[in-house]
C-alpha distance (Angstrom), angle and dihedral (degrees) to the residues before:
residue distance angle dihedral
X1 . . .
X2 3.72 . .
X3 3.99 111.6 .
X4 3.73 97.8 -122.5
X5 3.77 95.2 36.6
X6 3.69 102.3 115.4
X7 3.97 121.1 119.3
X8 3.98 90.0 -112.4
X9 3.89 94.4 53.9
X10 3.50 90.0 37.3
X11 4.12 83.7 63.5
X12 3.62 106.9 35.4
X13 3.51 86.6 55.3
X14 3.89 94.8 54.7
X15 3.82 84.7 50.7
X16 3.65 95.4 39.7
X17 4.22 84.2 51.1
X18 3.79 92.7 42.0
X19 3.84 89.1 49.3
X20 3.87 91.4 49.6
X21 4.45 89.5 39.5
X22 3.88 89.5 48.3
X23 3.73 122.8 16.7
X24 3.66 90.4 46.1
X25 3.83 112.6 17.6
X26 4.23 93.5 46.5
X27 3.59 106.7 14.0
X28 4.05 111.9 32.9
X29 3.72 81.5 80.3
X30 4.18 84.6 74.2
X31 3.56 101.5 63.3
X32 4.24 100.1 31.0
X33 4.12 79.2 53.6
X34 4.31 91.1 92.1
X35 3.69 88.6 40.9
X36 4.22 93.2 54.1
X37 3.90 88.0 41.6
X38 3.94 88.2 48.2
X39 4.15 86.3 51.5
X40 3.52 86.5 47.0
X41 3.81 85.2 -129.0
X42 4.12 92.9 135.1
X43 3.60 131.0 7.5
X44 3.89 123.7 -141.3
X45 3.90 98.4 -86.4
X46 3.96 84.8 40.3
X47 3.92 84.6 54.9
X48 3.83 100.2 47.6
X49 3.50 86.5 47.9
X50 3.69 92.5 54.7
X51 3.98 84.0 41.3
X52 3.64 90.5 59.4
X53 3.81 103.3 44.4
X54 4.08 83.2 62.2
X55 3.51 93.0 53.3
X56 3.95 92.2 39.5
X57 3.97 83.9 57.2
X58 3.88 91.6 44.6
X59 3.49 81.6 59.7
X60 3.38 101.3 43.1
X61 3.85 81.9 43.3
X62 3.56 94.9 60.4
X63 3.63 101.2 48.2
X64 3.47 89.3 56.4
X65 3.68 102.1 54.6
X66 4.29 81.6 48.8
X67 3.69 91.1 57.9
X68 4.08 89.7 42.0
X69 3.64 102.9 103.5
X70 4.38 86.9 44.9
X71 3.94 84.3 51.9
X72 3.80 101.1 49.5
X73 4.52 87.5 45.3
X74 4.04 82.5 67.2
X75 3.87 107.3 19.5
X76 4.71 94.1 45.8
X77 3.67 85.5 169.5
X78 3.97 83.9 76.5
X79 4.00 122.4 96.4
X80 3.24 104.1 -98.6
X81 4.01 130.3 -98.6
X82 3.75 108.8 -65.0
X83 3.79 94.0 -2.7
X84 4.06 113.2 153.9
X85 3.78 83.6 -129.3
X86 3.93 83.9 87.1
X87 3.72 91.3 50.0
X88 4.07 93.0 48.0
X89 4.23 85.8 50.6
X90 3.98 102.2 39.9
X91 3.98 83.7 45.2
X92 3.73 94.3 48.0
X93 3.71 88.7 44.8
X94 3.39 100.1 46.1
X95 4.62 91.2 53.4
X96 4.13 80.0 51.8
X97 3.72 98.0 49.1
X98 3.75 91.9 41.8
X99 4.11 91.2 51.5
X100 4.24 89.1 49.9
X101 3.65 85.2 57.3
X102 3.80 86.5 68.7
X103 4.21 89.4 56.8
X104 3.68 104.0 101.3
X105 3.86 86.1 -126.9
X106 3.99 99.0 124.2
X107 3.89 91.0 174.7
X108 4.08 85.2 60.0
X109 3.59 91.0 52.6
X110 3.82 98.8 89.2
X111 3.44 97.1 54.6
X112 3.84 92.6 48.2
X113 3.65 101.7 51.5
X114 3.84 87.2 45.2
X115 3.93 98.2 51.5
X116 4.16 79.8 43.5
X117 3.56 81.0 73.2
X118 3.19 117.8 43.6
X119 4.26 80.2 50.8
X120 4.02 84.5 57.1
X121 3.63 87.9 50.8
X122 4.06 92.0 47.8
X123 3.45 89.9 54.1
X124 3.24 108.7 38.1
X125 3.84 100.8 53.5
X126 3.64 93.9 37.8
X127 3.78 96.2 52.9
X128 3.71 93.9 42.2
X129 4.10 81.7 56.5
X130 3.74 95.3 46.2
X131 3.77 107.8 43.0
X132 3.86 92.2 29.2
X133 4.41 78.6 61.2
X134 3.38 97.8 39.3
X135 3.99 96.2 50.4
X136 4.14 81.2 47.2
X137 4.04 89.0 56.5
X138 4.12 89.2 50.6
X139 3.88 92.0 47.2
X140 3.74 79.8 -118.1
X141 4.17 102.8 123.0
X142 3.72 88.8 132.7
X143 3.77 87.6 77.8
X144 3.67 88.4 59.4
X145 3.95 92.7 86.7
X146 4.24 84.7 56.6
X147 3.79 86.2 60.9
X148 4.35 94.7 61.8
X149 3.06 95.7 49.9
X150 3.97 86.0 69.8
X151 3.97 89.0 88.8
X152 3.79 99.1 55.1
X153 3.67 95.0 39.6
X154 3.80 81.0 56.5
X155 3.68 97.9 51.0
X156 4.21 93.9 48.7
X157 3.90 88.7 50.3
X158 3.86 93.8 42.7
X159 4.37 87.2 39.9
X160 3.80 91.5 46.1
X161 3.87 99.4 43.8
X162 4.38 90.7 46.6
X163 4.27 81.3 50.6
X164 3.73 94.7 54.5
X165 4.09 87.9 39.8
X166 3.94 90.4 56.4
X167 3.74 89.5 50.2
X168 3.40 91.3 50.6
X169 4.37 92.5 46.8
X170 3.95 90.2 -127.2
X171 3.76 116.3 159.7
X172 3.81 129.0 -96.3
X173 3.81 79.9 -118.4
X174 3.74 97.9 54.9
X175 4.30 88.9 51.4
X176 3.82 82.5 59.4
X177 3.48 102.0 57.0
X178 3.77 91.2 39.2
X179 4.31 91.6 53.3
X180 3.48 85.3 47.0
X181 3.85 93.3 58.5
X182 3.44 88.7 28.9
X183 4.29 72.0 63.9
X184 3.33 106.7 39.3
X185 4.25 94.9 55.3
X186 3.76 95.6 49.2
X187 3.85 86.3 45.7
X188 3.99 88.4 56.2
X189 3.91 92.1 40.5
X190 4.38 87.6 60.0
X191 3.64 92.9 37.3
X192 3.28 98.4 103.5
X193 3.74 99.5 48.3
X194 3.40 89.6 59.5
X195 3.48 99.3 49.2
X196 3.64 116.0 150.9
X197 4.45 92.5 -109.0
X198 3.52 92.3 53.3
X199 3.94 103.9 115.7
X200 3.80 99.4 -77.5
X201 3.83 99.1 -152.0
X202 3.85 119.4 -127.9
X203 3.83 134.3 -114.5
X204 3.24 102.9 -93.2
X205 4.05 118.8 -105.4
X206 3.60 122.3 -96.6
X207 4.36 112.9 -99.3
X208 3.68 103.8 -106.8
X209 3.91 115.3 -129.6
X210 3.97 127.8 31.0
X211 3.95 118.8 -53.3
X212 3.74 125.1 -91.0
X213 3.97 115.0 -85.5
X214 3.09 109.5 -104.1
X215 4.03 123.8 -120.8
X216 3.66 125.2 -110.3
X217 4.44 114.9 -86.6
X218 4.04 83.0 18.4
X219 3.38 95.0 132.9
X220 3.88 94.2 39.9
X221 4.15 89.8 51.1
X222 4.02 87.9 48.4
X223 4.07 89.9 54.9
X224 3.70 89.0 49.3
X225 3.65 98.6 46.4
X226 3.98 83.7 46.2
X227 3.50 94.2 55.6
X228 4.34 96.5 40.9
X229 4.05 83.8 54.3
X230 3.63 88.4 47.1
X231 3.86 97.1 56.6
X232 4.04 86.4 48.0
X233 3.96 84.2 63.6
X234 3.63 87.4 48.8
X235 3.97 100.7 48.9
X236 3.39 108.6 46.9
X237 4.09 99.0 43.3
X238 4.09 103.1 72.7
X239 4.57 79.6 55.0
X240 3.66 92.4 50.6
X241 3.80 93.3 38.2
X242 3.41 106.7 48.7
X243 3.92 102.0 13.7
X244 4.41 101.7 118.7
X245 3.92 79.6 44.7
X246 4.14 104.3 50.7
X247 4.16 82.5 45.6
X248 4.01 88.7 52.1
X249 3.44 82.6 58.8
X250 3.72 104.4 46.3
X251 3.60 100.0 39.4
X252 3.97 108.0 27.5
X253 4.05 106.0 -162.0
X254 3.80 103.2 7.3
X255 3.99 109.0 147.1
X256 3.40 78.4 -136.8
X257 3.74 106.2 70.1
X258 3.84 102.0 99.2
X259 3.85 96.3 46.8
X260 3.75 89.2 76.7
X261 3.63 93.3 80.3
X262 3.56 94.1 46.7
X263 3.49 102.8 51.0
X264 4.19 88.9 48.4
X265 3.82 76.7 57.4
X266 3.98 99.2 63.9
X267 3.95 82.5 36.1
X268 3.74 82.2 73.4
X269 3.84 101.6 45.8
X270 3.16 85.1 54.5
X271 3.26 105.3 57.3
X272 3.94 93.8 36.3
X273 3.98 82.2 64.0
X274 3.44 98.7 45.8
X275 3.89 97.3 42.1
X276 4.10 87.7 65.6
X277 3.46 96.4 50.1
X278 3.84 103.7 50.7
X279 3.46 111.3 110.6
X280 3.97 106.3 -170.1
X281 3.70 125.7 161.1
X282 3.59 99.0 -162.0
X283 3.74 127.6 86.2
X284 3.89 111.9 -66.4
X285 3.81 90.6 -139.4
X286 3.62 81.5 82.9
X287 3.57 103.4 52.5
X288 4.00 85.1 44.9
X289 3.71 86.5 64.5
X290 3.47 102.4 52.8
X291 3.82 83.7 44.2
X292 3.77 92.6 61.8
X293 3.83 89.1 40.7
X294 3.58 91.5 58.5
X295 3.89 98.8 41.2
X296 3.86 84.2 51.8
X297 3.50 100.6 48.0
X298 4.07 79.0 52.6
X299 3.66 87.9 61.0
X300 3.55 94.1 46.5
X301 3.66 98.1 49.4
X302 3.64 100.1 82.7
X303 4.20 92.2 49.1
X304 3.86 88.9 52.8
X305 3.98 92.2 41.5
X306 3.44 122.1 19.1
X307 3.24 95.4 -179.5
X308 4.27 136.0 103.4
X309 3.74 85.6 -85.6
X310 3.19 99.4 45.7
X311 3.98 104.9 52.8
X312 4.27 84.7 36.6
X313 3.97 83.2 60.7
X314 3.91 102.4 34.3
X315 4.07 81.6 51.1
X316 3.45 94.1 58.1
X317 3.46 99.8 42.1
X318 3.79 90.2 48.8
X319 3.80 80.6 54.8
X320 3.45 113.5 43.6
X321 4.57 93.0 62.2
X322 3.95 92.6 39.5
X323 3.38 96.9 97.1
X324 3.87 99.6 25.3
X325 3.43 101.4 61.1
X326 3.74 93.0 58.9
X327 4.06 81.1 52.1
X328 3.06 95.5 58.1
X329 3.82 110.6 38.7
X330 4.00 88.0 54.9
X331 3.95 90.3 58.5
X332 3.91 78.6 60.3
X333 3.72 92.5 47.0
X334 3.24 87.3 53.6
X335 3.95 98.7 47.0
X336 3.63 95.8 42.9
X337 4.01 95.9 47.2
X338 4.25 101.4 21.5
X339 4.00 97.1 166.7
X340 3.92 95.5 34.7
X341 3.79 102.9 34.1
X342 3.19 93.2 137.3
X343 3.90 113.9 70.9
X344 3.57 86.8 37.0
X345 4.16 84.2 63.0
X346 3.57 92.7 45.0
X347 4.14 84.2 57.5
X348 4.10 96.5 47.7
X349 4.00 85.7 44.1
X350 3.90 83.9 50.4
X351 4.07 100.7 46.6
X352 4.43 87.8 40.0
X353 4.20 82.2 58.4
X354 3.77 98.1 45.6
X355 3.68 76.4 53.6
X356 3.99 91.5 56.7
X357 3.61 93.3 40.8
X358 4.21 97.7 50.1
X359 4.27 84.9 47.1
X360 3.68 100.0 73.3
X361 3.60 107.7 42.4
X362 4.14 92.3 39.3
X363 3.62 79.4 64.3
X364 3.47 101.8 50.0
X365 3.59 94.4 50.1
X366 3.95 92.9 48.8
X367 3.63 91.5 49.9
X368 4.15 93.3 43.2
X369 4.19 82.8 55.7
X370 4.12 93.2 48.2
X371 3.94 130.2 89.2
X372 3.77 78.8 -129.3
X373 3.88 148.4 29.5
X374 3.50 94.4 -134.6
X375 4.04 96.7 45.4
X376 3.86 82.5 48.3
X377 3.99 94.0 48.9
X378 4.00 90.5 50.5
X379 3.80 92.3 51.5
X380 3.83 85.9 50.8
X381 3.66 97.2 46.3
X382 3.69 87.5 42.1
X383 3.89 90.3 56.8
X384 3.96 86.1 43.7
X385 3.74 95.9 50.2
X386 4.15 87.4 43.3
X387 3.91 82.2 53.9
X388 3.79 98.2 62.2
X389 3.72 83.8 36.4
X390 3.81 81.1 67.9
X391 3.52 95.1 37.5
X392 3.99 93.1 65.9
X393 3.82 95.2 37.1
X394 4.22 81.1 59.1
X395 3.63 93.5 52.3
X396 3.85 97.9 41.2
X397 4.09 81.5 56.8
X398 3.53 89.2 44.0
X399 3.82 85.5 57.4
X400 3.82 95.1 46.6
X401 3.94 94.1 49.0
X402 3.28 99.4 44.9
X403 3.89 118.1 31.1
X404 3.81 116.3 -168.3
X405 3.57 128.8 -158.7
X406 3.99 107.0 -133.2
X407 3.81 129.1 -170.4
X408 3.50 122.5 -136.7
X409 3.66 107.8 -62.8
X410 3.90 124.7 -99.2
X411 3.83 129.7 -166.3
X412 3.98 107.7 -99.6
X413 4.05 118.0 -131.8
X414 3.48 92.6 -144.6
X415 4.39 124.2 5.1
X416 3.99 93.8 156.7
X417 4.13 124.4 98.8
């Protein structure tokens, strides 16, 4: 038996890895944003470029780990499929990649923050693949819940530790190098769990027999679901992007301004541990509405109230769905395409990043054409909220057009690409 093999190290690692994949290696950028603006290191179409080559990597990222089990047939010198190798390398990579963003080598900076992401991607899909199977062989898939809220554990930390940096005027430059400890120790404390003996999981065996018919307009519901996860990808990014800078601008010297990012943080372990305990036996499309109603009501907040209250409650409504909506729309993956699930993941993951990747820059341009920054942030987060607006509308029609008989709802082992 391996010495770190038990269900509950099995899932604090995942969390510890997601925390280290996302909280630092895609979203510390976020709150270290004022801090590089302050240094005059980037300016705010510099950033959203930089914003957007991590999410263009994510992408990348993801389509990768989709193709994974096609590379390793013609390349066998690869790890296996859903080996914690990957999770060791994309964890070790992303601790590196975070400590060269501390080189005052702004040219460099692209290619960092874009190889950050396809890291996060590594790890994130392959852990949710190898704890999420591990927990199943220990009976112990209630721990899988433990394991999401990795990301927004990540995001307080990183949030908190960026807050207490600004108070005490350290550089953009310094943050970097402390993340990227910050990294590299919570890489070495799950280490061991993923050590290379520890029951790498097989590709799973082909179905045996030909592949359901498919239903009438199944190809039609499929592009609209693509497209409604899409504009969720799209309407929450500018928010999580460029949230501790749009509250600079509303509320110049509140002590406040850094807690934002933090509080959006337990917004999404929240909702990671509520998402896997729903049990609904209705059609999900529903509960994917309200998701994207909530998440853009989040957005919204901070136009209608720019005040304390109003970016503490946008934050954790931007929080709280984060995580859930992917939940969700990969139970519909899953329904819609039961034998081949997977590819049609890989193309939801892909449409939610072009999302990420158009945010950024659509802001930057919209803001380089206002009298203002903050008149051209609230026409961007108006277009973003009016984009999950959109979002929900598709899935309520989704809903109407094509009903769907559901049995009483049970906990899924594994919903995530």
């Amino acid at each position: 038996m391996h010495p770190f093999s038990k269900p509950i190290h099995v899932a604090l690692a995942g969390m510890v890895s997601l925390a280290v994949a996302m909280g630092i290696g895609r979203f510390a950028f976020t709150p270290l944003l004022p801090m590089m603006l302050a240094d005059g290191a980037v300016d705010l179409a510099g950033a959203s470029w930089l914003a957007s080559a991590n999410y263009l990597g994510y992408l990348l990222g993801a389509l990768l780990c989709t193709l994974q089990p096609w590379l390793w047939r013609r390349f066998p010198g690869l790890p296996p499929p859903n080996s914690p190798a990957l999770v060791r390398a994309g964890l070790a990579a992303t601790s590196a990649l975070t400590l060269g963003m501390a080189l005052q080598l702004p040219s460099l900076w692209p290619l960092l923050r874009f190889a950050a992401g396809v890291a996060s991607a590594v790890v994130f899909i392959f852990t949710s693949g190898w704890c999420l199977a591990q927990l199943a062989r220990r009976d112990a898939t209630a721990l899988g819940g433990l394991i999401y809220t990795g990301p927004g554990g990540g995001i307080v930390a990183s949030g908190l530790v960026a807050s207490l940096m600004v108070n005490w005027h350290r550089s953009a430059a310094s943050g970097w190098l402390l993340f990227g400890v910050m990294a590299a120790v919570l890489t070495a404390v799950v280490w061991p769990v993923f050590a290379r003996g520890a029951d790498p999981i097989p590709a799973a065996a082909p179905v045996a027999g030909p592949a359901p018919a498919r239903a009438p307009g199944v190809r039609a519901e499929m592009a609209l679901l693509t497209l409604a996860y899409g504009l969720a990808g799209f309407g929450y990014i500018i928010t999580a992007t460029f949230l501790p800078v749009i509250a600079r601008q509303a509320l110049p010297g509140s002590a406040w301004l850094d807690m934002f990012w933090p509080i959006f943080g337990v917004g999404v372990i929240a909702g990671a541990l509520l998402a896997t305990r729903i049990r609904f036996a209705g059609d999900l499309r529903y509960l994917l509405a309200g998701c994207y109603a909530l998440q853009s009501a989040g957005v919204a907040a901070s136009t209608w109230s720019p005040t304390l209250a109003g970016f503490a409650v946008g934050s954790l409504l931007l929080g709280l769905p984060f995580t859930t909506i992917t939940f969700f729309a990969m139970q519909e993956a899953r329904r819609l395409r039961p034998v081949s699930a997977h590819s049609f993941m890989g193309l939801l993951t892909a449409l939610y990043g072009t999302g990420q990747i158009a945010g950024p820059p659509l802001a930057a341009a919209l803001i380089a054409r206002s009298a203002t920054p903050a008149q051209g942030f609230t026409l961007s987060l108006e277009i973003a909220a009016g984009a999950l607006v959109a979002g929900a509308l598709l899935y309520l029609e989704l809903a109407r057009r094509y009903p769907v008989g559901r049995p009483a709802a049970t906990r899924p082992v594994n919903p995530w690409p």
